[in-house]
C-alpha positions as CSV (number, residue, x, y, z in Angstrom):
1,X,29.3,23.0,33.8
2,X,26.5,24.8,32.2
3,X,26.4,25.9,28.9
4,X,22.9,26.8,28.1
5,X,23.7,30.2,26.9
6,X,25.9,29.3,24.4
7,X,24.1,26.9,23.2
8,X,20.7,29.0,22.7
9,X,23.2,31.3,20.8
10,X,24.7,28.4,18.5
11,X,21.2,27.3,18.1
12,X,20.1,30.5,16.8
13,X,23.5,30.9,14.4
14,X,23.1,27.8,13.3
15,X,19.5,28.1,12.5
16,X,18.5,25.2,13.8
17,X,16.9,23.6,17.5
18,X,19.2,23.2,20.8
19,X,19.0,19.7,20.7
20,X,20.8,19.9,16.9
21,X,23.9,21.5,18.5
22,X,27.0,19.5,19.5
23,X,29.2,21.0,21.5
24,X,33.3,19.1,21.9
25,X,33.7,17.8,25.6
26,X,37.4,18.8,25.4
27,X,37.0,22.3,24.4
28,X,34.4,23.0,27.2
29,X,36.5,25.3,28.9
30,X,36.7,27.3,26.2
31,X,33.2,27.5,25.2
32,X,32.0,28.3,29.0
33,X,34.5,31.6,28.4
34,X,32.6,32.6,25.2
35,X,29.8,35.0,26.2
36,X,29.0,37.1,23.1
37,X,27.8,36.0,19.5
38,X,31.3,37.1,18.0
39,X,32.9,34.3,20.4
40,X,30.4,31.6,19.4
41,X,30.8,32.7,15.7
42,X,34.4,32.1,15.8
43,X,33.9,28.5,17.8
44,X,31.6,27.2,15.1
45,X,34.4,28.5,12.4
46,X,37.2,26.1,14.2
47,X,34.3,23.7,14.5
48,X,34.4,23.1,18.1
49,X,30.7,24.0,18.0
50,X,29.0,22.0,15.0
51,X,25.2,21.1,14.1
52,X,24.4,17.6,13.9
53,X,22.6,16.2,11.0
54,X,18.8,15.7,10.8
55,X,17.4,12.9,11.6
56,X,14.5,11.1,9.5
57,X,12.0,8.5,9.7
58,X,12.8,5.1,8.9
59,X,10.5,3.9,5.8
60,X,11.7,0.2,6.8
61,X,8.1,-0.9,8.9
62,X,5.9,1.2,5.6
63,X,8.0,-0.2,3.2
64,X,7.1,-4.1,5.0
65,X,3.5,-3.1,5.5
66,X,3.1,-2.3,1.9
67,X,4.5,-5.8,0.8
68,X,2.2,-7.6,3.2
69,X,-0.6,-5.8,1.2
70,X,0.1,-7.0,-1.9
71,X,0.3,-10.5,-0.8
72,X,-2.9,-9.7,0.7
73,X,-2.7,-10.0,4.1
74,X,-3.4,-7.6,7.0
75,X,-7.1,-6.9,5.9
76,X,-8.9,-8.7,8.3
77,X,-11.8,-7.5,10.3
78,X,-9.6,-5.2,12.5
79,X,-8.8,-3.1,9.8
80,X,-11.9,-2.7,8.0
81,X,-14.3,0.2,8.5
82,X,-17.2,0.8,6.8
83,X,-20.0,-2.1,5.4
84,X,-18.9,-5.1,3.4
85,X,-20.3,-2.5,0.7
86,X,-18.4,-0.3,1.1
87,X,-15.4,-1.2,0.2
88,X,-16.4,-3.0,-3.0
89,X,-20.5,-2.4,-3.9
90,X,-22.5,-4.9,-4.5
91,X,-22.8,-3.6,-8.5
92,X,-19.1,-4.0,-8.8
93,X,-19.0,-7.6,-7.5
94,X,-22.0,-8.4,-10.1
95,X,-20.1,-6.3,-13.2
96,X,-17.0,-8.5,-12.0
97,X,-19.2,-11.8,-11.9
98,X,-21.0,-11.2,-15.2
99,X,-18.2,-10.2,-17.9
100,X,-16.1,-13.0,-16.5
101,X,-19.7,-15.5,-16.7
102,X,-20.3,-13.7,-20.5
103,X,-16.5,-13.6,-21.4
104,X,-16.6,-17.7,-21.0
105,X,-19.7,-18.5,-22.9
106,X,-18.4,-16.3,-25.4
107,X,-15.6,-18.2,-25.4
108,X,-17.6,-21.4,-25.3
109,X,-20.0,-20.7,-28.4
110,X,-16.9,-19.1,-30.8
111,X,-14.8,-22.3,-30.2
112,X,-18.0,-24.5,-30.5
113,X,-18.3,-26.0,-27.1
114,X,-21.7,-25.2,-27.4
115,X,-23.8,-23.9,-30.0
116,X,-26.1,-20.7,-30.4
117,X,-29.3,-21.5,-28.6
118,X,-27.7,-23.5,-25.7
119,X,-25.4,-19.9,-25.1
120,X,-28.5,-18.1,-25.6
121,X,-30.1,-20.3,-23.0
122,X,-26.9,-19.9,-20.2
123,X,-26.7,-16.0,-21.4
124,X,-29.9,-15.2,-20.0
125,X,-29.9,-17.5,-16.8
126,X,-26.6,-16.1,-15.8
127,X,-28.5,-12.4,-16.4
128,X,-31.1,-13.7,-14.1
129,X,-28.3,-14.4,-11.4
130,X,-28.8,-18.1,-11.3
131,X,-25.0,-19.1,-11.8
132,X,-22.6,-17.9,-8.4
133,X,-19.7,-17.5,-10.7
134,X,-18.2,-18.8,-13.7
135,X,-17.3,-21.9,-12.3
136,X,-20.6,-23.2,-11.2
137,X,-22.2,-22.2,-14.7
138,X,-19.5,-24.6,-15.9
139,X,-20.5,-27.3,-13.5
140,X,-24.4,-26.3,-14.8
141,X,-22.7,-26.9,-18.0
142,X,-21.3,-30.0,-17.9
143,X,-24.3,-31.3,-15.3
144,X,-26.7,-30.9,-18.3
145,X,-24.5,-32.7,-20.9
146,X,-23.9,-29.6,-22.8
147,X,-20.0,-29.8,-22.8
148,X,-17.4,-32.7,-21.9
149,X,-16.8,-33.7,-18.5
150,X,-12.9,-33.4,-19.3
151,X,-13.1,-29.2,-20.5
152,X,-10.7,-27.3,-18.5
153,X,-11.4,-23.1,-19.2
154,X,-8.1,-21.8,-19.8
155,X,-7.1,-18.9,-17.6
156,X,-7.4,-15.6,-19.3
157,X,-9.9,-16.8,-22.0
């Protein structure tokens, strides 16, 4: 049985699409008889004509994606575009490199690991770029005698 027509005109006094209407399968008798707006009207009163609720997007898959980002992963080559510059320039990665180099031998000279002219010394090698990262000016460190063998740098110093 075809009931088209009275659902473009629930649709349209319901303000919403076709596909939102829901018609009752035991009333259809009923609702083929109703040809004018009045008789629809009066259907979607004793709710035998009804409009169903919206239906959203599940955030579940963003939601997972994001927390696979934070551990880091999904950020292989397949999902970069764009030079290795630019995502993170090549002046960032050295301002990242030399506080943490600077922030050690800081570190190193105000605890006296190492006194003034042997910081002066490593300052101005690690400003040339001879040291990778702070961990390989250690080992140039402790390669040249300067500090023990046994020195650990504390995380967040």
């Amino acid at each position: 049985m075809d009931v088209k027509y009275q659902r473009r005109l629930a649709a349209d006094l319901l303000d919403c699409g076709k596909d939102r209407v829901w018609i009752d399968d035991t009333m259809l008798d009923e609702v083929i008889e109703a040809i004018t707006r009045e008789e629809v009207r009066e259907l979607i009163n004793r709710e035998v004509i009804r409009k169903k609720p919206k239906e959203g997007n599940s955030r579940d898959t963003i939601n997972y994606k994001k927390k696979q980002k934070a551990k880091g992963r999904r950020k292989g080559h397949g999902k970069r575009k764009g030079s290795k510059n630019a995502r993170e320039s090549s002046k960032e990665k050295w301002k990242k490199r030399i506080r943490a180099i600077r922030k050690e031998l800081k570190y190193l000279r105000d605890n006296d690991h190492i006194d003034r002219s042997t910081y002066r010394k490593f300052y101005n090698k690690s400003k040339g770029g001879s040291f990778e990262d702070r961990s390989d000016m250690l080992l140039h460190l402790k390669m040249e005698g300067y500090i023990d063998d046994d020195y650990e740098p504390e995380d967040g110093e």
